[in-house]
KOLDRENKE-188508 format. One record per atom (N, C-alpha, C): x, y, z; residue in three letters; atom name. Coordinates in steps of 0.2 Angstrom, whole numbers. Layout:
REM residues N
     px     py     pz  resn  name
      X      Y      Z   Ala    CA
...
REM end
This chain:
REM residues 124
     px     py     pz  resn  name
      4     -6      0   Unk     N
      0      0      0   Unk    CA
      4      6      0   Unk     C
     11      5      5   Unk     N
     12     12      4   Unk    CA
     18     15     -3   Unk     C
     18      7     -5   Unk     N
     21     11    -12   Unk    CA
     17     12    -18   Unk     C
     11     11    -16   Unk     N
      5     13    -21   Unk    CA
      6     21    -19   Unk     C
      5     24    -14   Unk     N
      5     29    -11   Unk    CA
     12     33    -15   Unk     C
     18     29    -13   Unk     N
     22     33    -15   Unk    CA
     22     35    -24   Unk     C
     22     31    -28   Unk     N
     19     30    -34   Unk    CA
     14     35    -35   Unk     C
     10     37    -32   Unk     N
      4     40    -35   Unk    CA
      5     50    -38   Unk     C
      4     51    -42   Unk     N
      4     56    -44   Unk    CA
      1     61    -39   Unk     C
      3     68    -41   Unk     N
      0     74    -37   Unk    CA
     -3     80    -42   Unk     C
    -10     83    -40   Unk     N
    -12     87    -44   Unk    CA
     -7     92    -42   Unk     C
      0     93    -38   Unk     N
      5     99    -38   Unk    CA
      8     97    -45   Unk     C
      8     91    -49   Unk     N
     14     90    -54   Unk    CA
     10     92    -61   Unk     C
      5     94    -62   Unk     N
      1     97    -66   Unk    CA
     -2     92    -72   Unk     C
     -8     89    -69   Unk     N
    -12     84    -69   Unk    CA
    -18     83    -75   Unk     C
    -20     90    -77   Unk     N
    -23     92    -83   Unk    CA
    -18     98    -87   Unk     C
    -23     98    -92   Unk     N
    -19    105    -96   Unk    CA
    -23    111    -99   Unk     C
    -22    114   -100   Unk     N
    -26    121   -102   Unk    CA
    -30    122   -107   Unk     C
    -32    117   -112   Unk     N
    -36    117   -115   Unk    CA
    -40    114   -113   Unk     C
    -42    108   -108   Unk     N
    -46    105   -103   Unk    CA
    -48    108    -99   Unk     C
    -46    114    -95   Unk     N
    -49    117    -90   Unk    CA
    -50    122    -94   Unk     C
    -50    125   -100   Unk     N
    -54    130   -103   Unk    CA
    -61    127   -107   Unk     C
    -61    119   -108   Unk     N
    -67    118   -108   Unk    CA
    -71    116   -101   Unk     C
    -67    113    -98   Unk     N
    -71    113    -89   Unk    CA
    -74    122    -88   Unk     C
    -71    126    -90   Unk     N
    -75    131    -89   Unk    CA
    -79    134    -91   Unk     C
    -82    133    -96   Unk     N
    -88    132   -101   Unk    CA
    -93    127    -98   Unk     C
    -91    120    -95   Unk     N
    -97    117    -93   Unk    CA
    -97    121    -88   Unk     C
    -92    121    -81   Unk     N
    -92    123    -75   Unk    CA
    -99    130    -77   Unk     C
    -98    134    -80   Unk     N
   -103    141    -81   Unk    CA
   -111    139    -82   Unk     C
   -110    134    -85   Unk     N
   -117    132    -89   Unk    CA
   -121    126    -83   Unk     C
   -116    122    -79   Unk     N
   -119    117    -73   Unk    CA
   -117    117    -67   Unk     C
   -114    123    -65   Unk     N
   -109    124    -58   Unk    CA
   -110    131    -54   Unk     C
   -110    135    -60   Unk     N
   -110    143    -56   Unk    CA
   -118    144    -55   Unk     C
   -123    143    -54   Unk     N
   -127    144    -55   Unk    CA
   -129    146    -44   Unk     C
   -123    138    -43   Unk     N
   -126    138    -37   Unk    CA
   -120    138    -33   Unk     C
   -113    137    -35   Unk     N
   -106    138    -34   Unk    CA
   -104    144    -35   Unk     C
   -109    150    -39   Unk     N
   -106    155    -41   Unk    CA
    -97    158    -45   Unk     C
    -96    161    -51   Unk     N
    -92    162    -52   Unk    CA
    -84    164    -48   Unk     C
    -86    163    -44   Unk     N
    -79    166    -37   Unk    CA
    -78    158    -35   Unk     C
    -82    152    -35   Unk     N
    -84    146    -32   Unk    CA
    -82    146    -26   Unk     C
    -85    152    -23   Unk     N
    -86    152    -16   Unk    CA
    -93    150    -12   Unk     C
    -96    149    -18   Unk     N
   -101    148    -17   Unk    CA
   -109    153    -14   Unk     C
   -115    151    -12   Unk     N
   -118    155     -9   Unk    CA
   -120    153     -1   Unk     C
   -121    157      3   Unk     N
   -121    154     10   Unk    CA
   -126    151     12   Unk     C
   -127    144     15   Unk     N
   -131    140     17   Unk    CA
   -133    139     12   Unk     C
   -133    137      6   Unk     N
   -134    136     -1   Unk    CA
   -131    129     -5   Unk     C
   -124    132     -6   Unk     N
   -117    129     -9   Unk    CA
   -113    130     -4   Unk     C
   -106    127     -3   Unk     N
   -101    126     -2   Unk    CA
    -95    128     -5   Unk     C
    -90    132     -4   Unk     N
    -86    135     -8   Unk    CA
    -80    130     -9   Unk     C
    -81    129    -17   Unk     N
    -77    124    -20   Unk    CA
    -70    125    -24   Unk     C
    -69    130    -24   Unk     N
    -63    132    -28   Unk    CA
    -59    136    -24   Unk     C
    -51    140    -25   Unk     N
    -48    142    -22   Unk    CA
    -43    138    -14   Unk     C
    -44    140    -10   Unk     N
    -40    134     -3   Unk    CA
    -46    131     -2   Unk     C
    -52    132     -3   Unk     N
    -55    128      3   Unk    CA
    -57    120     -3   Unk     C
    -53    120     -9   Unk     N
    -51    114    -13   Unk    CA
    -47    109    -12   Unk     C
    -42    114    -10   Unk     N
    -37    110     -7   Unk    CA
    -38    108      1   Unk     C
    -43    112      6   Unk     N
    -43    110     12   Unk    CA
    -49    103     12   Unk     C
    -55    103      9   Unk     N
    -59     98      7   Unk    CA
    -56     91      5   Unk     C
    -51     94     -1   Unk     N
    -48     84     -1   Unk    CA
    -43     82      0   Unk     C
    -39     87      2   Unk     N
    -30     86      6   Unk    CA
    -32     78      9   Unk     C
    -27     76      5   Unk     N
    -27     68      9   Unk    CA
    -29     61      2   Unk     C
    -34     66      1   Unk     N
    -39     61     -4   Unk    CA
    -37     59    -12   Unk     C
    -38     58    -17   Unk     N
    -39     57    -23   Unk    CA
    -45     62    -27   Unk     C
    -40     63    -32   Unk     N
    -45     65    -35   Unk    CA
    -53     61    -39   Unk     C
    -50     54    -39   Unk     N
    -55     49    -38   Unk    CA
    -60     50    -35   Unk     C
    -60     51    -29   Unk     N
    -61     54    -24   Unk    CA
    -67     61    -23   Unk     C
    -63     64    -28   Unk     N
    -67     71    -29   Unk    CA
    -72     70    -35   Unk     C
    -71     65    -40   Unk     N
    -74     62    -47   Unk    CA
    -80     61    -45   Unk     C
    -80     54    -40   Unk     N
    -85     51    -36   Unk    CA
    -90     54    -33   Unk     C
    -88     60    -28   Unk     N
    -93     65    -25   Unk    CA
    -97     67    -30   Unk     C
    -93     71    -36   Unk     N
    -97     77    -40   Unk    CA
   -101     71    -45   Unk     C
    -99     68    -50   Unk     N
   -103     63    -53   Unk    CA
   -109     62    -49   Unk     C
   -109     59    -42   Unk     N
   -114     56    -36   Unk    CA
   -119     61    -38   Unk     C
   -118     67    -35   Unk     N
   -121     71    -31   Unk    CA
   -122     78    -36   Unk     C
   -118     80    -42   Unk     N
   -121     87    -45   Unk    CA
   -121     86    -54   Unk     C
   -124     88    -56   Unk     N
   -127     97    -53   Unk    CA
   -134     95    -48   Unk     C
   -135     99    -44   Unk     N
   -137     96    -39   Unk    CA
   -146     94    -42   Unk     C
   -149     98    -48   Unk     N
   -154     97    -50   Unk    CA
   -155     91    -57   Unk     C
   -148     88    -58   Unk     N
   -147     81    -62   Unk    CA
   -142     78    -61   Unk     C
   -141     77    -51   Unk     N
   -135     70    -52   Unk    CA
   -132     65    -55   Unk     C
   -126     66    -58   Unk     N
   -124     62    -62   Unk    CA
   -126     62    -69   Unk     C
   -129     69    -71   Unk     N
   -131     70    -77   Unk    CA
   -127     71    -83   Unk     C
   -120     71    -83   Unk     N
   -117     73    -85   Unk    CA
   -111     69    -89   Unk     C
   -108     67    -94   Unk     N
   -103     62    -95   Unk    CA
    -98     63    -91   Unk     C
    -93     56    -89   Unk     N
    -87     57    -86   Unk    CA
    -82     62    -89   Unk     C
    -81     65    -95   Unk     N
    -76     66    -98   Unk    CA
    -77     73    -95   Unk     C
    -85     76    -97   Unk     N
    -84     84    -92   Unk    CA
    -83     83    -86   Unk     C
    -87     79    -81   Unk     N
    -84     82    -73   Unk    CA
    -78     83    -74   Unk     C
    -74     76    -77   Unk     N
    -65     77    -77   Unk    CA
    -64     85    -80   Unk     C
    -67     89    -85   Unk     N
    -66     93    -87   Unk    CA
    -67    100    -83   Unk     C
    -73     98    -80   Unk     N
    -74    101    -73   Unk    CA
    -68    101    -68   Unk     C
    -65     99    -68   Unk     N
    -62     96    -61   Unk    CA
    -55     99    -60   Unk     C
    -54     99    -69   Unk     N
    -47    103    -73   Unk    CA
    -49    110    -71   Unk     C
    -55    113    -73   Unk     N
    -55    120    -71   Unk    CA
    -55    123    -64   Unk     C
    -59    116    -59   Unk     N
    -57    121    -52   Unk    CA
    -49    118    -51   Unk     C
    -46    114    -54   Unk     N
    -39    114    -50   Unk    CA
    -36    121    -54   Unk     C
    -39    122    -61   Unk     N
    -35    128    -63   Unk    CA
    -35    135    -60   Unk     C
    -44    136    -58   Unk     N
    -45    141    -54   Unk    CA
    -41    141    -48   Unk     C
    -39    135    -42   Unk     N
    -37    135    -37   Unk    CA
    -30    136    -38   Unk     C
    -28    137    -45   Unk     N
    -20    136    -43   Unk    CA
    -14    133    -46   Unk     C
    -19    128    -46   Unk     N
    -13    120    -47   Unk    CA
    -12    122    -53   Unk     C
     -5    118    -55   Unk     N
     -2    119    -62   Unk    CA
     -5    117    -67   Unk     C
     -5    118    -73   Unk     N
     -7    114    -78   Unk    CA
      0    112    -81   Unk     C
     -2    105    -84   Unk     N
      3    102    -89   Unk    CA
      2     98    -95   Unk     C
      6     94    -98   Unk     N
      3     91   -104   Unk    CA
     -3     88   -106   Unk     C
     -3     84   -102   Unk     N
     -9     80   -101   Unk    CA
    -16     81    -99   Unk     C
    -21     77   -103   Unk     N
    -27     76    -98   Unk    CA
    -30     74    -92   Unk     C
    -33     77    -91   Unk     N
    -37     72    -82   Unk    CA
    -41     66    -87   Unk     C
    -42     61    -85   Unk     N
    -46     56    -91   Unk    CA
    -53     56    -84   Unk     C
    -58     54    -90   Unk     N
    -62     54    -86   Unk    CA
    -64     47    -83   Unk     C
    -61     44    -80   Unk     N
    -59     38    -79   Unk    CA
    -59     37    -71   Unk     C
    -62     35    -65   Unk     N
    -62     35    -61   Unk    CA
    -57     32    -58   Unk     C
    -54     26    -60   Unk     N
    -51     20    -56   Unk    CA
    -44     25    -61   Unk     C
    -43     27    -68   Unk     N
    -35     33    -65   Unk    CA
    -36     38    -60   Unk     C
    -42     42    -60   Unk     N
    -41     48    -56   Unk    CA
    -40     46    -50   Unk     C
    -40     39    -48   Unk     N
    -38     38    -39   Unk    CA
    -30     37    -39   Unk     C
    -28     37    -45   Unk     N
    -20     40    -44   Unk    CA
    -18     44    -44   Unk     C
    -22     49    -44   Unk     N
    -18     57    -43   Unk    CA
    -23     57    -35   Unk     C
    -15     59    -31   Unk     N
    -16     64    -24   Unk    CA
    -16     70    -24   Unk     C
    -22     72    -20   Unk     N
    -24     79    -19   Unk    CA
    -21     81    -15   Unk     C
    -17     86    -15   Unk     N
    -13     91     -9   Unk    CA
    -14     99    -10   Unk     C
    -12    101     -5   Unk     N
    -13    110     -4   Unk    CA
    -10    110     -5   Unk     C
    -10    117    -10   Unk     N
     -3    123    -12   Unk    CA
      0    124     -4   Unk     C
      6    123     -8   Unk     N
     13    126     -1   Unk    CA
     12    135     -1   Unk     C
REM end
């Protein structure tokens, strides 16, 4: 186990890329801000503030796996699971971009059992 852990990717080493999160923010506007708002601070007693540190404070520890499985499960909140796997991961791109994290060559795939190999860590 723990050198699965050690092996496992980090969204620090830049796990999607900026084409990906430029289309994650197109779906994100059209299935997200509605109720996450464009700040993704969300609104109070509403939403939950999803982008920025409280990104990294939410799944510090976790997988992005992890974070695929919530939002699939559970949003947009008015058609859970409504959405193909390729956007949420598209989505997913854009709040790691909005939060920060690097962008890199590659895609986030929409693939649940990869995305449980990238670790979720907070910006230093």
């Amino acid at each position: 186990l723990a050198s699965s852990a050690a092996s496992a990717q980090s969204v620090l080493k830049g796990v999607y890329s900026e084409a990906q999160a430029a289309r994650g923010e197109k779906f994100y506007v059209e299935n997200c801000d509605r109720c996450h708002l464009s700040d993704m601070q969300g609104a109070e007693f509403m939403s939950p503030a999803i982008g920025g540190r409280a990104f990294g404070v939410k799944w510090d520890g976790k997988t992005l796996g992890d974070t695929f499985a919530y939002i699939a499960a559970n949003m947009p909140q008015d058609k859970p699971g409504g959405l193909n796997a390729q956007t949420y991961a598209d989505i997913i791109a854009y709040i790691l971009k909005f939060s920060r994290y690097p962008a890199g060559a590659a895609e986030l795939p929409g693939d649940p059992k990869a995305l449980a190999g990238i670790k979720v860590e907070r910006l230093p």
